[in-house]
C-alpha positions in Angstrom: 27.0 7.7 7.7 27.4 5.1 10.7 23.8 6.5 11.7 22.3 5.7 8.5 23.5 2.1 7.9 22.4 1.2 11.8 19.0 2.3 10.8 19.0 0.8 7.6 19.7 -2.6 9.8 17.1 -1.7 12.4 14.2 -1.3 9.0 15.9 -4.4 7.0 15.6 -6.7 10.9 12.2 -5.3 11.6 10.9 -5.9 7.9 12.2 -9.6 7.8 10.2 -10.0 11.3 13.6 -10.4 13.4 12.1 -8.6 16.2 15.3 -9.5 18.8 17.6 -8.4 16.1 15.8 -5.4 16.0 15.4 -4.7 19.5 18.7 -4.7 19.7 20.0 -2.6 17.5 17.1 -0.1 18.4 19.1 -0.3 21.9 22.0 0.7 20.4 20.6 3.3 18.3 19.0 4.7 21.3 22.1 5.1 23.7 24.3 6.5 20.5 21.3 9.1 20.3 21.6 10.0 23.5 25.2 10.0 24.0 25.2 13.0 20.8 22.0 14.2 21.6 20.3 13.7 18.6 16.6 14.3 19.5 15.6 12.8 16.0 17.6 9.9 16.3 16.1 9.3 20.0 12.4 9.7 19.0 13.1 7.3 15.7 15.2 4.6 18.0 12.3 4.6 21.0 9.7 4.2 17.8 11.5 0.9 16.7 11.7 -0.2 19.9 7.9 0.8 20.3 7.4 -1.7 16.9 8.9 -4.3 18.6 6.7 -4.2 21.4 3.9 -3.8 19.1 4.5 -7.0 17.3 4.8 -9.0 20.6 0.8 -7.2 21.3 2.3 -5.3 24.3 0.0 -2.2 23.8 1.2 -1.0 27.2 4.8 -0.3 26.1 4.2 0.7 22.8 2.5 3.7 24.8 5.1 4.2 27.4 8.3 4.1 24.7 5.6 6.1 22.2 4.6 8.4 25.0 8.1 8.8 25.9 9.3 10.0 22.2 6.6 12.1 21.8 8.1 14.4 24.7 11.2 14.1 23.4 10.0 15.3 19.9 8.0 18.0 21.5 11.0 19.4 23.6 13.1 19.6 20.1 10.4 22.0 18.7 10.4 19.9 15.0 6.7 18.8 14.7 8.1 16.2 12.3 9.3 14.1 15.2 5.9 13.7 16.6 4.9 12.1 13.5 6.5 8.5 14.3 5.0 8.5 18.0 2.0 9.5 17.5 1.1 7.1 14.7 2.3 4.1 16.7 0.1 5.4 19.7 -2.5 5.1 17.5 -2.1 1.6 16.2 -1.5 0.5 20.0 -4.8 1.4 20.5 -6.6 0.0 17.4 -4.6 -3.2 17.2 -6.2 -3.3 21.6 -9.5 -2.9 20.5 -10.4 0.9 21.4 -11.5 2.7 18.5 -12.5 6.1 19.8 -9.3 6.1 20.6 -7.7 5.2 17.3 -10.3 7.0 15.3 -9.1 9.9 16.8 -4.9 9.4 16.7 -5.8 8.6 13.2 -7.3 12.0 12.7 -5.0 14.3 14.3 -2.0 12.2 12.0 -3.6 12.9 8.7 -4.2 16.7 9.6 -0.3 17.2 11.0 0.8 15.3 8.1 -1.3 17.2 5.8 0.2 20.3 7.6 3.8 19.4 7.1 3.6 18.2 3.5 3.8 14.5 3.8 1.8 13.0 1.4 2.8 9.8 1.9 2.0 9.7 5.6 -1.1 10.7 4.9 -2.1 8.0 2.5 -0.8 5.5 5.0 -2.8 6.8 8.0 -6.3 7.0 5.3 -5.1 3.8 5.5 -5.3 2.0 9.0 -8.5 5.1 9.6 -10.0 2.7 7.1 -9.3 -0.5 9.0 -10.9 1.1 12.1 -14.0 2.4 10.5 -14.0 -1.6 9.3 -13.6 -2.5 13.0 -16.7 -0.3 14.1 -19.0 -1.6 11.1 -18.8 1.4 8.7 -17.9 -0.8 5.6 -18.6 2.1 3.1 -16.6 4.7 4.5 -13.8 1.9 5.4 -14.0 1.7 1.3 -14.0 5.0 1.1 -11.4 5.8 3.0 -9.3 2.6 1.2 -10.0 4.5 -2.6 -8.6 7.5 -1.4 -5.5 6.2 0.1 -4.6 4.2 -3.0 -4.7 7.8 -5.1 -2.8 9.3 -2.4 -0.6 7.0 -2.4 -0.1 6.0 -6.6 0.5 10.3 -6.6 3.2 10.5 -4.2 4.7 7.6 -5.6 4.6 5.8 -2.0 5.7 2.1 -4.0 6.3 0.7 -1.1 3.1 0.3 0.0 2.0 -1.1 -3.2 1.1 -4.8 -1.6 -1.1 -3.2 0.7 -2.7 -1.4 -1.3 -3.7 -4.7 -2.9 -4.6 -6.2 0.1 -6.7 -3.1 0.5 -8.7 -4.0 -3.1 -8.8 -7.4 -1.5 -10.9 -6.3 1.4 -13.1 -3.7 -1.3 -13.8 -6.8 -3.3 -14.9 -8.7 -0.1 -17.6 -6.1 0.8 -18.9 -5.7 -2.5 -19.4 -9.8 -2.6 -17.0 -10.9 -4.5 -14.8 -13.3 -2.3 -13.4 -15.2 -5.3 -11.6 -12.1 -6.4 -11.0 -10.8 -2.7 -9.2 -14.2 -2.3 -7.0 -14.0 -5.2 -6.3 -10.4 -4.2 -5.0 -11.4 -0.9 -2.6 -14.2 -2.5 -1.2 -11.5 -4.7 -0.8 -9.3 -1.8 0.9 -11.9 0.0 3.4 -13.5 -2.3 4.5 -9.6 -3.4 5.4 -9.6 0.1 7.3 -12.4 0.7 9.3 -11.8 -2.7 10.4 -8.6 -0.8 11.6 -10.6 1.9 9.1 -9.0 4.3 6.4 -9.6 6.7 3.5 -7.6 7.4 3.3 -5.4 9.5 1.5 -6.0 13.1 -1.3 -4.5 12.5 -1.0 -5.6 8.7 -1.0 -8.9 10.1 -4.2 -9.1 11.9 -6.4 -7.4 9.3 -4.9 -9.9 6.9 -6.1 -12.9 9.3 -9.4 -11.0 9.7 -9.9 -11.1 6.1 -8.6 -14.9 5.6 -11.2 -15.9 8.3 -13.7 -13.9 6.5 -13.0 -15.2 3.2 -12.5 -18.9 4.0 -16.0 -18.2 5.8 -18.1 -17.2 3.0 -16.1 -19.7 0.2 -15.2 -22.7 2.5 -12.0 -24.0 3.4 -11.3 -25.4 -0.5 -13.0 -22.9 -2.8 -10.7 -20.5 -0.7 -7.5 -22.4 -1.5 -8.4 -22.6 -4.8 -9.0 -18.7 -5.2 -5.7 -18.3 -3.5 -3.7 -20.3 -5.4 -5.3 -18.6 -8.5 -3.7 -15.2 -7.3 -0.5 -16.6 -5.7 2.1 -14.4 -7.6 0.4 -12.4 -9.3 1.8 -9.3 -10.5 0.5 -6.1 -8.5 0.4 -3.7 -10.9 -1.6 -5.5 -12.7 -3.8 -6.4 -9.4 -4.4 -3.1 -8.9 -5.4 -2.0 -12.5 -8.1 -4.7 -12.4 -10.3 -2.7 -9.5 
């Protein structure tokens, strides 16, 4: 039960974008896991701690403490506790700019996820695939890739995800020329967030800039702010039902 709550802390500390509480308690984690030998709770603690580097853009450690779980998970025999590693590998590598790379982290993820059942893992990883087909200039099957996350997603009941999945109709809405909407989209996506109490994600965080750069681009600086402010707490069901 003690397990539970710590990791419960570590998620809530991460989510709220305390990165030295989480660090810490990931420590803790760690050296508790490896005091009982609980491979599981080793790979999960290094993976935290892996986060935590990839917030501060240290691409390097996130491979060396993703690396490291991933032989840990490997040695233990349950192919689940590859899953964590080798997704943050792969987002080390997108969120440093090589794509090959990424592209094909991203790849292998959806099939072992697919292979062990986890349908919300694979949704997720259609997901950032999507963000690094963007990255190379495939736009269509970026959307592509977007529209079948978001039924993957809605199906498995992944909720959690829901204001990305918004910011995901935000992007859709970008390439097919509509900024105004894309805009309003994002401020939807944004607020939802906050009301959780949460912060994107790393690499949530830089696709969200990407697209706030692009946006403010093609409307200007107060056609943009206008847009937003029309979509500022929005409600996301409703977003979504609307694309």
């Amino acid at each position: 039960m003690r397990g539970m709550q710590d990791r419960a802390e570590v998620v809530s500390a991460f989510h709220a974008g305390d990165m030295q509480r989480t660090q810490a308690l990931s420590r803790r984690a760690l050296e508790a896991a490896r005091a009982s030998g609980d491979a599981a709770a080793e790979v999960d603690a290094l993976c935290w701690l892996a986060r935590v580097e990839l917030a501060a853009h240290d691409y390097k450690g996130v491979e060396r403490l993703a690396a490291e779980g991933a032989a840990i998970a490997t040695r233990s025999g349950d192919l689940r506790n590859t899953r964590m590693p080798l997704h943050l590998q792969a987002a080390a590598a997108r969120m440093a700019g090589d794509l090959p790379r990424a592209r094909a982290l991203y790849e292998r993820s959806i099939d072992l996820n697919r292979e062990l059942g986890e349908a919300k893992m694979v949704a997720g990883e259609q997901r950032n695939l999507a963000y690094v087909e963007l990255s190379d200039g495939h736009e269509r099957r970026a959307v592509d890739l977007l529209v079948m996350a978001r039924a993957g997603a809605r199906e498995s009941g992944y909720a959690s995800i829901t204001p990305y999945l918004v910011a995901d109709a935000a992007v859709i809405a970008a390439i097919d020329g509509d900024p105004v909407a894309a805009a309003r989209l994002l401020a939807t996506a944004e607020s939802a967030l906050a009301a959780m109490g949460r912060v994107p994600d790393p690499d949530e965080a830089v696709e969200q800039r990407r697209l706030r750069e692009r946006l403010v681009a093609a409307l200007g600086p107060e056609r943009f702010a206008t847009a937003y402010d029309a979509g500022r707490g929005g409600a996301v069901d409703e977003a979504l039902g609307s694309v």
